[in-house]
Structures are given as C-alpha cells and as structure tokens.
C-alpha positions in Angstrom: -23.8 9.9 12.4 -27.3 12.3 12.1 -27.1 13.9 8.6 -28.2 17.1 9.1 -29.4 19.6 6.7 -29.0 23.1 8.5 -31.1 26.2 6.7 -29.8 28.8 9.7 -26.1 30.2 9.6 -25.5 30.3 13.3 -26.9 26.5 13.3 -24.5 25.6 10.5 -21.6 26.9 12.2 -22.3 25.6 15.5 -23.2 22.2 13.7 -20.0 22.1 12.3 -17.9 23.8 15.4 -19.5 20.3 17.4 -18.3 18.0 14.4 -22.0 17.0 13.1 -22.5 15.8 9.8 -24.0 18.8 7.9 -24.5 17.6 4.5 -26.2 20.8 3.2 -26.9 24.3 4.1 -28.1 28.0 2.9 -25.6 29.9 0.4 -26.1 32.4 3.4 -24.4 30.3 5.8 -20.5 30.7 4.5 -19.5 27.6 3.8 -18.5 27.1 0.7 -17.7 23.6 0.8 -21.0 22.8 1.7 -24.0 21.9 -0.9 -26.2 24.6 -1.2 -30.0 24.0 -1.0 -31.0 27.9 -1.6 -31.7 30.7 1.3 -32.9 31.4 4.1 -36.3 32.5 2.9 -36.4 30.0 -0.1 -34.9 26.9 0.3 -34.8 24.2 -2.4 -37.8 21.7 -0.4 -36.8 19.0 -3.2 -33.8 19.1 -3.0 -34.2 18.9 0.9 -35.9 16.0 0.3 -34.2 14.1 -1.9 -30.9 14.2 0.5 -33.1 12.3 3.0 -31.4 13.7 6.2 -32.0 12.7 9.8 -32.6 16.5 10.6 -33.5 19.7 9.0 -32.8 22.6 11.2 -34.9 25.8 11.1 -35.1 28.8 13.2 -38.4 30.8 14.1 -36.9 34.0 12.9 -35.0 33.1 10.2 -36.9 30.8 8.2 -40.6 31.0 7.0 -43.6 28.7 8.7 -44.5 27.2 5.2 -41.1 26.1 4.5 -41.4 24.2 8.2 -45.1 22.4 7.2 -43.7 21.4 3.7 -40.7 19.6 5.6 -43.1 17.6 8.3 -45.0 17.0 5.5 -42.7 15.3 3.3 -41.8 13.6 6.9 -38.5 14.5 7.8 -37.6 15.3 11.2 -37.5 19.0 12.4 -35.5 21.1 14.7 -36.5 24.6 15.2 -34.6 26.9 17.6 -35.6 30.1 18.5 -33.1 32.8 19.9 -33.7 36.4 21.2 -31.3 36.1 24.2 -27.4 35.3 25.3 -29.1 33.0 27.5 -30.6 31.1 25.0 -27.4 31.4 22.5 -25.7 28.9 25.0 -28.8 26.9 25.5 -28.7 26.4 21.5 -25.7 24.8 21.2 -26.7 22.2 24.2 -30.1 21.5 21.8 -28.2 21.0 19.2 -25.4 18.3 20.4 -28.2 16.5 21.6 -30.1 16.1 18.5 -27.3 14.8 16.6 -26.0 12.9 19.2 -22.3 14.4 19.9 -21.4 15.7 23.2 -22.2 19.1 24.6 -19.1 21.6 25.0 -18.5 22.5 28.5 -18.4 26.4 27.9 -18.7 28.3 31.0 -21.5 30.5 30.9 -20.8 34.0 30.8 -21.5 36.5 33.4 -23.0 39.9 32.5 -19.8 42.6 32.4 -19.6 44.9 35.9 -19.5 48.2 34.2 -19.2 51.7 35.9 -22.1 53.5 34.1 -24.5 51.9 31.3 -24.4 53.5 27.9 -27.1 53.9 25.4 -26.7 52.9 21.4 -28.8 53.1 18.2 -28.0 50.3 16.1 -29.1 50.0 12.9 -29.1 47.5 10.4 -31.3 48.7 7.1 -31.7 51.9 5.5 -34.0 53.2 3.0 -35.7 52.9 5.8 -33.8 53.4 8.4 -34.6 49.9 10.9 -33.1 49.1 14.1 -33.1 46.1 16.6 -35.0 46.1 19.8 -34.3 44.8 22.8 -36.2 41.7 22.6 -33.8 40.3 20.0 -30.6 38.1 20.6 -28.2 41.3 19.7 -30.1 43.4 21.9 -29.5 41.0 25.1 -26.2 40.9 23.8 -25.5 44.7 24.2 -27.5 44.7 27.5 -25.2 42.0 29.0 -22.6 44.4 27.8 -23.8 47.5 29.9 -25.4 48.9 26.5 -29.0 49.6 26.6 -31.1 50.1 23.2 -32.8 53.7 22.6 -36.6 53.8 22.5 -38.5 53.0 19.1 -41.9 53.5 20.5 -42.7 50.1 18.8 -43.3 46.8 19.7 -41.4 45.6 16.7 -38.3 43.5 16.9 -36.6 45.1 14.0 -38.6 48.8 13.9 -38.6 51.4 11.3 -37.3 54.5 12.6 -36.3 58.1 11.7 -32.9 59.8 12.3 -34.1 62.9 13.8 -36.3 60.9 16.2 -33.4 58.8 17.2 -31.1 61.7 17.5 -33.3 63.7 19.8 -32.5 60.6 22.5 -28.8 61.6 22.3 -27.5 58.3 22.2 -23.9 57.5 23.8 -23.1 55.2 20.6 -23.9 54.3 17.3 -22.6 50.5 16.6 -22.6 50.2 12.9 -22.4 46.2 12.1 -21.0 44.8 8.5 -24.6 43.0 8.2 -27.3 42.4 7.1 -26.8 45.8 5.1 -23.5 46.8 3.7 -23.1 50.8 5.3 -20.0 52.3 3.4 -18.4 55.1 4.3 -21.0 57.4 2.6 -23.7 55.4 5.3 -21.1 56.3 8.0 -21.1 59.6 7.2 -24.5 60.4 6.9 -25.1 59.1 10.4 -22.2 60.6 12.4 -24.1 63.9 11.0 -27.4 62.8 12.0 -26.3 62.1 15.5 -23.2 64.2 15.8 -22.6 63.8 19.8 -22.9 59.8 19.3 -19.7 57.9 19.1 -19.8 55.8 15.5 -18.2 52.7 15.6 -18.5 49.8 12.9 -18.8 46.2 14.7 -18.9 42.9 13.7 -22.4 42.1 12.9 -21.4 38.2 13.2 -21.1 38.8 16.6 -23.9 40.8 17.0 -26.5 38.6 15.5 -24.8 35.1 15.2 -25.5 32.8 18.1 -24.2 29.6 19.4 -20.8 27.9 19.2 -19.5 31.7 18.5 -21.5 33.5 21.8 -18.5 33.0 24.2 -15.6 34.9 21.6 -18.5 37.0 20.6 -19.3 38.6 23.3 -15.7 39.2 24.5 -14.0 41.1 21.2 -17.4 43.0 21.3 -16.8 44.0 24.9 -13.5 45.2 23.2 -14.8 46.9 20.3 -16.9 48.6 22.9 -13.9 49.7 25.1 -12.2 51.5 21.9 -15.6 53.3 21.5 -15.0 54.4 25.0 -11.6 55.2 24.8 -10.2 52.7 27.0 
C-alpha cells in the first residue's frame, strides 16, 4: 500500500476516512496516533525524508512553496491539492483515492439548497485585526451553496482585513462565528453582537466550514442545520 505522508488536515482525514496508509502528518491534523512531522507552515523536511514515503501531500493554501521544492528536491513524489470550492471538496477526495490507489467513494454529489430568500453573513476568523473569508475560498462556496452570500470587503484578498463599523454599515443577516482558526470566547461574542447588533450571532463548526473532503457531504448538511436555528426554523 502508498505510504503517505499528509502535511494538510482535510487530506489526513480524508486519507484515513479511504483507509490509506498515512504514516505521518502535522500536529494540526488531530490525530494523535499519528507521528508528527511539525506544522503546517514548518514541517520537519528530514524527518519527511527519512520516512521515505510514496507520497507527500501538500496543499496550495496551506502549506509554503519552499517546503514543496525542498520535497522534489530530495525526490519524493508530490501531491498538491488546491481547494476554494464545494465543487472541488468532492473532486479532492477522487484525487486522492487515486494516488494511493484505493477506490473512490460513490458520494452523491450535493445539490445547491432551494432556499426562499438568500441571506448575507460576515464571518470572521482573526481578530486583532479583525479578518474575514471571501468568497473565492472553499467556506465561502460553501455558504453560497447554502443560500448565504459573503458581505463586501472591497478587497481582492482571500482572507481580508476588515473593520467592524465598515462591516456593520452592510447590515448583515448573520454573523457565523466558527471554533477556528481563532478561539472567540464569549467576551469575542460579545463584542460583535454589539458591533453589529441587528445581525444574528451564531457560533458554527469551523471544521465544517473550512475542512474539505471525505467530511464535505455531513458538512454541509449540519451546517444547513446550524443555519436553520439561526433562522428560527
């Protein structure tokens, strides 16, 4: 079976949901069964190395450019994925089974929700400064196949700076506060449900929001339900 060295959390889980042989990953991905070769943004190279996988998986957002060189380099074989879409969270998972050589699940794709009137959100997902996600990322398609469209940054960004008032004078519908990549506590909460006081503020799973692959299909139905409780239903 492909040894596999996986430096992406959604790979890693979706490596391990098709039954590959992951024999190392980032302390980022969860799994802590699994070796650990360092992050994300610094992986261990040596120690990459000197497991002498099949495969190295990377991902054009998550992972750094020299960290991919260094790994041709040294000669080992490299996958690198790159996912801004729902579409493209199921056509992962399909790239995937065929690089290690297992078969494909036969997940029926999932069609974008019928909803009654589309609603607006502001996401965010740093502060100190305040960032957000645009809707050229894979949680933005997400939310759109959803019926939720992004409010305007006025950049061109993928993850934007932005400020509160600025954000607030769009009057979004919602405010989907996800558990990651920053951890909001209830102070966080608090200080944006008075920022944007005619928004909704819901907390969301920011697995499901950002992590792609074997997970998509679930994903995008409990966050069509957290969505419903936002909206009363």
């Amino acid at each position: 079976m492909t040894r596999v060295v996986s430096l992406v959390p959604s790979s890693t889980e979706t490596l391990l949901a098709l039954g590959a042989d992951v024999v190392a990953c980032t302390r980022f991905c969860e799994q802590p069964s699994l070796r650990h070769v360092g992050g994300t943004k610094n992986p261990d190279i040596e120690q990459i190395i000197e497991l002498a996988p099949d495969l190295v998986v990377l991902d054009r957002e998550e992972n750094r450019i020299d960290d991919h060189d260094a790994l041709v380099v040294a000669g080992l074989d490299v996958l690198v994925s790159d996912v801004r879409s729902v579409a493209a969270g199921f056509d992962v998972v399909e790239q995937l089974a065929a690089a290690v050589g297992v078969a494909a699940p036969t997940t029926t794709r999932a069609e974008p929700v019928d909803v009654e009137a589309r609603r607006t959100a502001f996401v965010p997902i740093w502060r100190r400064p305040w960032m957000t996600i645009a809707s050229n990322t894979y949680g933005g398609s997400l939310l759109a196949h959803l019926g939720v469209d992004l409010v305007a940054t006025g950049s061109d960004d993928a993850y934007p700076t932005v400020e509160l008032d600025a954000i607030a004078s769009q009057v979004p519908d919602l405010v989907l506060v996800p558990s990651e990549p920053y951890e909001f506590d209830d102070g966080h909460v608090g200080e944006l449900t008075a920022a944007l006081p005619t928004s909704a503020v819901v907390r969301v799973d920011g697995q499901d929001l950002f992590w792609w692959g074997s997970r998509t299909p679930m994903a995008i139905e409990r966050m069509a339900r957290a969505l419903d409780v936002a909206h009363g239903r």
